[in-house]
C-alpha positions as CSV (number, residue, x, y, z in Angstrom):
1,X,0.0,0.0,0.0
2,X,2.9,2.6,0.7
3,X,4.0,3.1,-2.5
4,X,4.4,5.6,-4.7
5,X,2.0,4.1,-7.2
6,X,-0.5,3.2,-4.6
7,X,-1.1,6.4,-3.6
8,X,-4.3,7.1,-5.7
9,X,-6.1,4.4,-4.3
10,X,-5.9,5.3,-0.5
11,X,-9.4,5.5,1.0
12,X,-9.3,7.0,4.3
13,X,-12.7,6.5,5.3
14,X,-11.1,3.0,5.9
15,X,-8.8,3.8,8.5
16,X,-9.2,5.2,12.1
17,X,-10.0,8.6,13.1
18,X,-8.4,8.9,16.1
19,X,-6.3,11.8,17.2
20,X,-3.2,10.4,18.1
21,X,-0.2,12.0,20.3
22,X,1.6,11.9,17.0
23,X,0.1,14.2,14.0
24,X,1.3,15.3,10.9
25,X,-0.7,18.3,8.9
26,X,-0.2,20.4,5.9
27,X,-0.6,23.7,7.5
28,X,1.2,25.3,10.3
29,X,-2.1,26.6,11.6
30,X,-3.3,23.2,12.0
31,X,0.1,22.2,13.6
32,X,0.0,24.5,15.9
33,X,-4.1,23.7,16.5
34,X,-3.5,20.0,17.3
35,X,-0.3,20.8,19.5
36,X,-2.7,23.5,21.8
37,X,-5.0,21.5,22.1
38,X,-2.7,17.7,22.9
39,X,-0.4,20.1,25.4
40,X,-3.7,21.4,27.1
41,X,-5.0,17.9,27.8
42,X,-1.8,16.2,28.8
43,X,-0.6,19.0,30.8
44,X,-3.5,18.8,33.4
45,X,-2.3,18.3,36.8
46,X,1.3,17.9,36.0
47,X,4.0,20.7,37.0
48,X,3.8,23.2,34.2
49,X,5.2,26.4,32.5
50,X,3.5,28.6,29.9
51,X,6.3,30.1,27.5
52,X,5.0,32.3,25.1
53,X,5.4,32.6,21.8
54,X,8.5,34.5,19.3
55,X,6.7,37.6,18.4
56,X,8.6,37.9,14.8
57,X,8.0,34.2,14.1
58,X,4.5,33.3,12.4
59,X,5.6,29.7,13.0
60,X,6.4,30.0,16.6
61,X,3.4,28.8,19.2
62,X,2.8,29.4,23.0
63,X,3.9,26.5,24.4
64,X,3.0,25.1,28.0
65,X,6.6,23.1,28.6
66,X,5.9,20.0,31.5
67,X,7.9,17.0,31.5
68,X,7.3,14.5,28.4
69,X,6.4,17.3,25.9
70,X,7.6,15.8,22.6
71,X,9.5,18.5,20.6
72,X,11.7,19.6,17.7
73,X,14.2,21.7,17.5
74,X,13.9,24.7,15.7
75,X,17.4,25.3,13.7
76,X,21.0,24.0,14.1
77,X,22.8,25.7,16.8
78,X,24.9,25.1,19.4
79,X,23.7,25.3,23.1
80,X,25.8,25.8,26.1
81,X,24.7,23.6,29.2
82,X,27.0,23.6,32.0
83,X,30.4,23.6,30.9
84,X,29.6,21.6,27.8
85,X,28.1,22.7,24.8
86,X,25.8,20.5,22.6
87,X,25.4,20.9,19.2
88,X,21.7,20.5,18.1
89,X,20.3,19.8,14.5
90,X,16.8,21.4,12.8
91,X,14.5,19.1,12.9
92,X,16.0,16.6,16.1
93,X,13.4,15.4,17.8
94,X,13.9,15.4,22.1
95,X,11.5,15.4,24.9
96,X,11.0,17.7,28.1
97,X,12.6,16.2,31.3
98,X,11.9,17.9,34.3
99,X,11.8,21.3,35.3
100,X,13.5,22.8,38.3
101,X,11.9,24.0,41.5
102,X,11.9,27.9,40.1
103,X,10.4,26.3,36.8
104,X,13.2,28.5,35.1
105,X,15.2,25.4,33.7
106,X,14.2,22.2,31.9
107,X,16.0,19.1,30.9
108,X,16.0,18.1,27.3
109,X,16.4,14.4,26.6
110,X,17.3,12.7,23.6
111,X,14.6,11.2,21.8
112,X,16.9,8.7,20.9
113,X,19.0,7.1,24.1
114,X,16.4,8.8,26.8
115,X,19.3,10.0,28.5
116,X,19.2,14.0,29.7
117,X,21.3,15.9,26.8
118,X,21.6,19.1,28.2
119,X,19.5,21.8,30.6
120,X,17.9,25.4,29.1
121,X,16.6,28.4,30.4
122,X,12.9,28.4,29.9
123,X,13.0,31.8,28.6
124,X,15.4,30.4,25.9
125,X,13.1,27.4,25.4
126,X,10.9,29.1,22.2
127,X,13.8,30.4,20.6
128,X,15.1,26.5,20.1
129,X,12.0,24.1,19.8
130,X,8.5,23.7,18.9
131,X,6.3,21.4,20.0
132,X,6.1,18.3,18.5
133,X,2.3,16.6,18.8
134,X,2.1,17.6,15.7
135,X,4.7,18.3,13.1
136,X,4.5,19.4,9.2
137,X,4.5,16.6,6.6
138,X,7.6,18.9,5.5
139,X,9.3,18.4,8.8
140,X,8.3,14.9,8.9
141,X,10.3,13.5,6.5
142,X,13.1,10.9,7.2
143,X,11.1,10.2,10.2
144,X,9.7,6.5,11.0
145,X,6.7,5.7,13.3
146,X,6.0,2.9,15.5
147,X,2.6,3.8,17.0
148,X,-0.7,4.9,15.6
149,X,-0.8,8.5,14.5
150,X,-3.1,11.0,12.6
151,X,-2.9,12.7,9.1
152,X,-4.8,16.1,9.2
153,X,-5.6,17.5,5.8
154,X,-5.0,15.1,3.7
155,X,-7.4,16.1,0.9
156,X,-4.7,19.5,0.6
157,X,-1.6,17.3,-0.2
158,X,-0.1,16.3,-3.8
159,X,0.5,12.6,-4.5
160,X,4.2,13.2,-3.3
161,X,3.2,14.8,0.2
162,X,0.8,11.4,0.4
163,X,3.4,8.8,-0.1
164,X,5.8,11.0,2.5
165,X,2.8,10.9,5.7
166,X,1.9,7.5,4.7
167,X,5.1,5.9,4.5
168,X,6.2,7.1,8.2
169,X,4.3,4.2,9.5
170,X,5.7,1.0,9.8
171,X,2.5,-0.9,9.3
172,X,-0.5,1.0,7.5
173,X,-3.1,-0.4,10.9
174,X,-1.2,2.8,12.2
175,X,-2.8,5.6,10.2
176,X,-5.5,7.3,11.2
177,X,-7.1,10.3,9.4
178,X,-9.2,13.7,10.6
């Protein structure tokens, strides 16, 4: 089914329509739509911090930053943490650790070896990452999925952007569409 040639005959009425903690969209008002309203729910009664948004970024979002946020960073940089400075890539995917007791730092762990990476100032923490509940089909590429996750406007992509959200999954049972 995930291939190129397929692409035409995907009927989505035939898979779920779940909203997943992993979304891809076409839009970034939509990405920034589903990740307001996933960090709302899965903030609830967890220690919190509302950051807000890059005023001279369209793409930038408020972001309410608790430990196991998902997110990606925003450009390549290098980030000094300690006495140790960590060079970051656009697009690397990490998760919030915790925060500290003033809520002013958080830990950001590699999505890959879930060991903490480095520590940020919170005020810092927009300027670096988005979240990632929901992520661009542009920024999704070269990315592989092992759980269920949703494609929002699909109807708005060309047959290229189809075959590039479908083939994340590792087993089509793990698409769902909205």
């Amino acid at each position: 089914m995930c291939l190129p040639e397929n692409i035409h005959n995907i009927k989505i009425q035939q898979y779920g329509k779940q909203l997943c903690k992993i979304n891809i969209s076409y839009t970034n008002k939509k990405r920034k739509n589903v990740n307001a309203e996933l960090m709302t729910k899965y903030s609830k009664d967890r220690v919190n911090v509302e950051v807000p948004k890059l005023k001279y970024c369209d793409n930038s979002q408020d972001v309410i930053v608790f430990k196991g946020l998902p997110i990606i960073s925003r450009k390549n940089t290098n980030i000094k943490s300690g006495d140790k400075t960590f060079r970051i890539c656009n697009n690397e995917m990490f998760t919030t650790g915790k925060l500290n007791e003033d809520r002013s730092i958080v830990d950001i762990i590699s999505k890959d070896d879930e060991k903490i990476k480095f520590s940020i100032p919170i005020k810092l923490f927009t300027i670096y990452f988005n979240p990632s509940y929901c992520v661009t089909v542009h920024k999704s590429q070269g990315a592989t999925f092992s759980e269920p996750f949703t494609i929002h406007e699909f109807n708005k992509f060309d047959s290229r952007l189809k075959y590039v959200a479908i083939s994340r999954a590792q087993n089509v049972n793990q698409l769902n569409f909205k």
